[in-house]
C-alpha positions as CSV (number, residue, x, y, z in Angstrom):
1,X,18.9,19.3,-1.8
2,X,16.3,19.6,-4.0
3,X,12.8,20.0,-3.0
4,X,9.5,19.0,-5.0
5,X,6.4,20.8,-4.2
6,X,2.9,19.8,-5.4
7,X,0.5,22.3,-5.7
8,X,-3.4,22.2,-6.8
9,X,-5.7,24.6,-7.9
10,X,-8.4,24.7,-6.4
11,X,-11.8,27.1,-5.7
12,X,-10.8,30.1,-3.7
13,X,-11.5,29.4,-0.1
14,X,-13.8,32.4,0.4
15,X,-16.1,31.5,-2.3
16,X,-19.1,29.6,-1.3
17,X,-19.5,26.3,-3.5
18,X,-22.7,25.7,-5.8
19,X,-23.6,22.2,-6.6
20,X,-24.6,21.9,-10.3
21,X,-28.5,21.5,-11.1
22,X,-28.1,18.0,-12.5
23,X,-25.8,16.8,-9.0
24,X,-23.0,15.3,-11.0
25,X,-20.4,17.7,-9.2
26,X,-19.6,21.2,-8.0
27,X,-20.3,24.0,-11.0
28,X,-16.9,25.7,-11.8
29,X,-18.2,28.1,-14.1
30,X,-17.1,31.9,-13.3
31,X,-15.9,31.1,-10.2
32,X,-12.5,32.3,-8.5
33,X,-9.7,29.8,-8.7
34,X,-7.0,30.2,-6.0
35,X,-4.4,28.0,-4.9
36,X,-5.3,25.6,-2.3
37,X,-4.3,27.4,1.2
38,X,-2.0,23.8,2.3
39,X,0.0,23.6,-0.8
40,X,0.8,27.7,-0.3
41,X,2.1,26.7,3.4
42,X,4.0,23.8,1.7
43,X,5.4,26.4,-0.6
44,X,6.4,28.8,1.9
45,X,8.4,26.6,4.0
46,X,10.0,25.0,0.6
47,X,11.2,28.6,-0.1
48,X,12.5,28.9,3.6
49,X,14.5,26.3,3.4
50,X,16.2,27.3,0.7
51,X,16.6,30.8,2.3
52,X,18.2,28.7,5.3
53,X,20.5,27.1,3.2
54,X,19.4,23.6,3.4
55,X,17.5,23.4,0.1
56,X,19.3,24.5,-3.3
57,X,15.8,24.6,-5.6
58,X,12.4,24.2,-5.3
59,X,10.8,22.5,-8.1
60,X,7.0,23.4,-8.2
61,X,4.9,20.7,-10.1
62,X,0.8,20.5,-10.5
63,X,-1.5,18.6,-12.3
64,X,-4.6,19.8,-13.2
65,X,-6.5,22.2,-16.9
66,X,-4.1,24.4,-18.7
67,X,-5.1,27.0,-16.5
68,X,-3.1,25.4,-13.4
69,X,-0.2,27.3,-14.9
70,X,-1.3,30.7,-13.1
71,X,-0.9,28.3,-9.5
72,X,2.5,27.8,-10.7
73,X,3.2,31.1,-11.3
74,X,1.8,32.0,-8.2
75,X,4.4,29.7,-6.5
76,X,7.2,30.8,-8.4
77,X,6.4,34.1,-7.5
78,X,6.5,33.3,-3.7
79,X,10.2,31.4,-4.4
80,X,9.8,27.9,-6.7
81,X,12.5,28.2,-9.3
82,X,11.2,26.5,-11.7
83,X,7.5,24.3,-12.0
84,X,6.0,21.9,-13.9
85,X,2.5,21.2,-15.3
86,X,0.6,17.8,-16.3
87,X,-2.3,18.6,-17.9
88,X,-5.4,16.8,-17.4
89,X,-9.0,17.9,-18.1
90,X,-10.0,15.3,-15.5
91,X,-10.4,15.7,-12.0
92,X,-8.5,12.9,-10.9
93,X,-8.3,10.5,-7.6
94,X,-5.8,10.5,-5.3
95,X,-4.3,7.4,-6.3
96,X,-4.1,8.5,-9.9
97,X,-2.3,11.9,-8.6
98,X,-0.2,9.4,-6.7
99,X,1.3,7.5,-9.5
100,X,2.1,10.5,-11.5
101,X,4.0,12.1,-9.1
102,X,5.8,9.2,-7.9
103,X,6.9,9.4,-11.8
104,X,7.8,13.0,-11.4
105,X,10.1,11.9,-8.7
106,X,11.7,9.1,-10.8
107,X,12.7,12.1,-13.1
108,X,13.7,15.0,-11.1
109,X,15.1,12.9,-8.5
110,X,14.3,15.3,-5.0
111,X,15.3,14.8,-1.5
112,X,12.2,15.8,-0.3
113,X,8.8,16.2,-1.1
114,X,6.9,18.7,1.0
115,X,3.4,19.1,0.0
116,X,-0.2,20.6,1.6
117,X,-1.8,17.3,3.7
118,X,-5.0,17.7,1.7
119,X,-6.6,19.8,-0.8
120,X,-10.1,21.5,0.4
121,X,-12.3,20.7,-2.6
122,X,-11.8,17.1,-2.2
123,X,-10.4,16.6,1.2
124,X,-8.7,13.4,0.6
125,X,-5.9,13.9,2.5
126,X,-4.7,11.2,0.7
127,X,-2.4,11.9,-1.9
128,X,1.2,12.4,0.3
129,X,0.6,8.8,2.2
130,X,0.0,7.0,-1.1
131,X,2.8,8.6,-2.4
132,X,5.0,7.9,0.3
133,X,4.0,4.0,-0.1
134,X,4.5,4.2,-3.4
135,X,7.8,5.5,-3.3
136,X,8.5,3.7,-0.1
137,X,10.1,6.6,1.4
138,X,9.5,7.8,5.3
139,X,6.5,10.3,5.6
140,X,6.0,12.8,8.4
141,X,2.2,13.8,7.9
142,X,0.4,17.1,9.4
143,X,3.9,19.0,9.7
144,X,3.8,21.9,12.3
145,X,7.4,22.6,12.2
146,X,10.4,21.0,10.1
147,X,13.8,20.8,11.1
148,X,16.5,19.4,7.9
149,X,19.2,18.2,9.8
150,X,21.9,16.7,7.3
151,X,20.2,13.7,5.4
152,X,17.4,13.5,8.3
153,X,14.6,15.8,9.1
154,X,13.4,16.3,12.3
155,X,9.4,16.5,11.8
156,X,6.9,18.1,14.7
157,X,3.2,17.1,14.4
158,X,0.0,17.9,16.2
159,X,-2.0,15.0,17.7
160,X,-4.5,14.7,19.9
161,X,-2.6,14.6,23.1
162,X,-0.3,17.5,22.2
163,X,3.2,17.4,20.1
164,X,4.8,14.6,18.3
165,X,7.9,14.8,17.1
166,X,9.3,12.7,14.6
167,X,12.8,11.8,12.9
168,X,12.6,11.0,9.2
169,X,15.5,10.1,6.9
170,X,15.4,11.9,3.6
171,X,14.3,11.6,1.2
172,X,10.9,11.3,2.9
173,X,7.6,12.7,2.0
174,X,6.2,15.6,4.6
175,X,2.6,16.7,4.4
176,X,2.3,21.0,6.1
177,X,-0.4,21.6,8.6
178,X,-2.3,24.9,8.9
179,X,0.2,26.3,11.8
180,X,3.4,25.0,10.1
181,X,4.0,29.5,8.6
182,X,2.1,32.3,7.5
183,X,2.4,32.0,3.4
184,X,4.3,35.2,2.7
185,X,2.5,37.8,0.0
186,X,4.1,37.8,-3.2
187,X,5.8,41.1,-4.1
188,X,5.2,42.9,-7.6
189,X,8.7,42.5,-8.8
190,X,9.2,38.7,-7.9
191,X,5.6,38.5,-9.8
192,X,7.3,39.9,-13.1
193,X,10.7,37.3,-12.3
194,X,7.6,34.8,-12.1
195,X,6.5,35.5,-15.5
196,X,10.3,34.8,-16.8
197,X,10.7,31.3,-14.9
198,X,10.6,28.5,-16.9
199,X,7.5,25.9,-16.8
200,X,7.6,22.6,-18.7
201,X,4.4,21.1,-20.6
202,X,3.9,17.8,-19.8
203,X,0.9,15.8,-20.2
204,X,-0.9,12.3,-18.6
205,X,0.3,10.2,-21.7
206,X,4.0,11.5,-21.3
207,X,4.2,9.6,-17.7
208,X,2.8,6.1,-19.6
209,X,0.4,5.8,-15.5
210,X,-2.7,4.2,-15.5
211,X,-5.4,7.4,-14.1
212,X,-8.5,5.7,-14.9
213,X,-10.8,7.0,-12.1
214,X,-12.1,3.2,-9.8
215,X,-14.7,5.2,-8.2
216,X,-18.0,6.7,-9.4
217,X,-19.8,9.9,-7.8
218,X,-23.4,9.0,-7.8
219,X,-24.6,12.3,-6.6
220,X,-23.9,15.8,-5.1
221,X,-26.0,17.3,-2.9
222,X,-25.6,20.7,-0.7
223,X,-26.0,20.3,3.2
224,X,-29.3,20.6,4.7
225,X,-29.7,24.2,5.7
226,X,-30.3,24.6,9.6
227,X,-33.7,26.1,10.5
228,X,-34.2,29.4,12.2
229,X,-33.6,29.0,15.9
230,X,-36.0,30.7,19.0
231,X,-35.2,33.0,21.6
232,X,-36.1,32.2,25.3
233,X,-37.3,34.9,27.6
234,X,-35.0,33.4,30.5
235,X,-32.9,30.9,31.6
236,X,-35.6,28.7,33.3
237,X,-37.3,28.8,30.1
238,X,-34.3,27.5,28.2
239,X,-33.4,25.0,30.9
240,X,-37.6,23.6,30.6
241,X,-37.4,23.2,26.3
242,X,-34.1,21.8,27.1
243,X,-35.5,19.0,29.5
244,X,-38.8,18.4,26.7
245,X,-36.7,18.1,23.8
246,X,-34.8,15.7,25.8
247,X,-31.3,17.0,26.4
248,X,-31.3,17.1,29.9
């Protein structure tokens, strides 16, 4: 089985954003490009399936500036086989990520798609149910643990009131939670196999989809920043603001 796994970069999750001086967007300049910490988990189990036996590659694809090709190699170096990269100096919508994929799909023909449920610069979490409705294949969103059982998977989820566990039929589309592994480090001699690997070029045009943006960002602002809090000198103190600012 073959297994498809989309990837994004995206800003490193220890930098701290900064909101450009005009607030038409996030300012990218100089800043630390990772790849986002779902699509790493979704990488990591890929590659574990294939170490159990139940996947035979792991196709890594992304979308995103030429640069996108050091997330790929990044992947690659953790266990993908092979990736592929659709340019695009736009900062596309889900919907628009969507389509492309679903014509990825149409090409490389998987039996799964396992990919991160959302990306933290945009947080959609979007892009694997459109996808799934697109293809009209079973989806299994906010994976905690995936069990490929023959031509079914067996998919367990966190909600509210505890575990869910679901029973898919591949191919299916599975979004990866935060608990579903622990993304393993990449060693220094799979990093220099990584370099070897083979990465297509593809661009928007070559997949003939439609990726005009339907929304429009009017503005970008930062959160308000909290004010400075007080100390109380005891509990009765605490307990009398409490009761004047109208909390209790």
């Amino acid at each position: 089985m073959k297994v498809l796994v989309p990837v994004k970069r995206v800003i490193d999750y220890n930098v701290k954003a900064r909101v450009k001086a005009d607030q038409t967007g996030v300012d990218l300049a100089n800043v630390k490009m990772s790849m986002n910490p779902f699509c790493e988990i979704a990488v990591e189990e890929a590659v574990r399936l294939k170490e159990k036996g139940a996947a035979t590659e792991v196709v890594i694809v992304s979308i995103g500036p030429a640069q996108a090709q050091e997330t790929i190699r990044t992947a690659l170096a953790m266990g993908g086989d092979r990736g592929i990269l659709i340019t695009s100096d736009a900062d596309l919508e889900p919907l628009a990520v969507a389509k492309l994929l679903k014509a990825v799909v149409a090409e490389e023909q998987p039996g799964l798609v396992l990919m991160g449920k959302q990306a933290i610069d945009g947080d959609n979490n979007a892009v694997g149910q459109m996808l799934s409705a697109l293809l009209d294949w079973p989806q299994a969103t906010y994976a905690s643990a995936i069990e490929i059982n023959g031509s079914a998977a067996k998919v367990t989820r966190e909600v509210d009131g505890g575990l869910q566990t679901l029973d898919v039929d591949l191919p299916a589309v599975i979004t990866a939670d935060l608990r579903l592994n622990e993304p393993r480090y990449a060693s220094l001699p799979n990093i220099m196999k990584a370099k070897k690997k083979e990465i297509a070029q593809k661009t928007v045009a070559d997949y003939g989809v439609d990726v005009a943006p339907r929304l429009t960002v009017v503005k970008v602002t930062e959160p308000p920043k909290r004010s400075a809090g007080i100390k109380v000198e005891s509990a009765a103190d605490l307990v009398s603001k409490l009761t004047t600012a109208g909390v209790l």
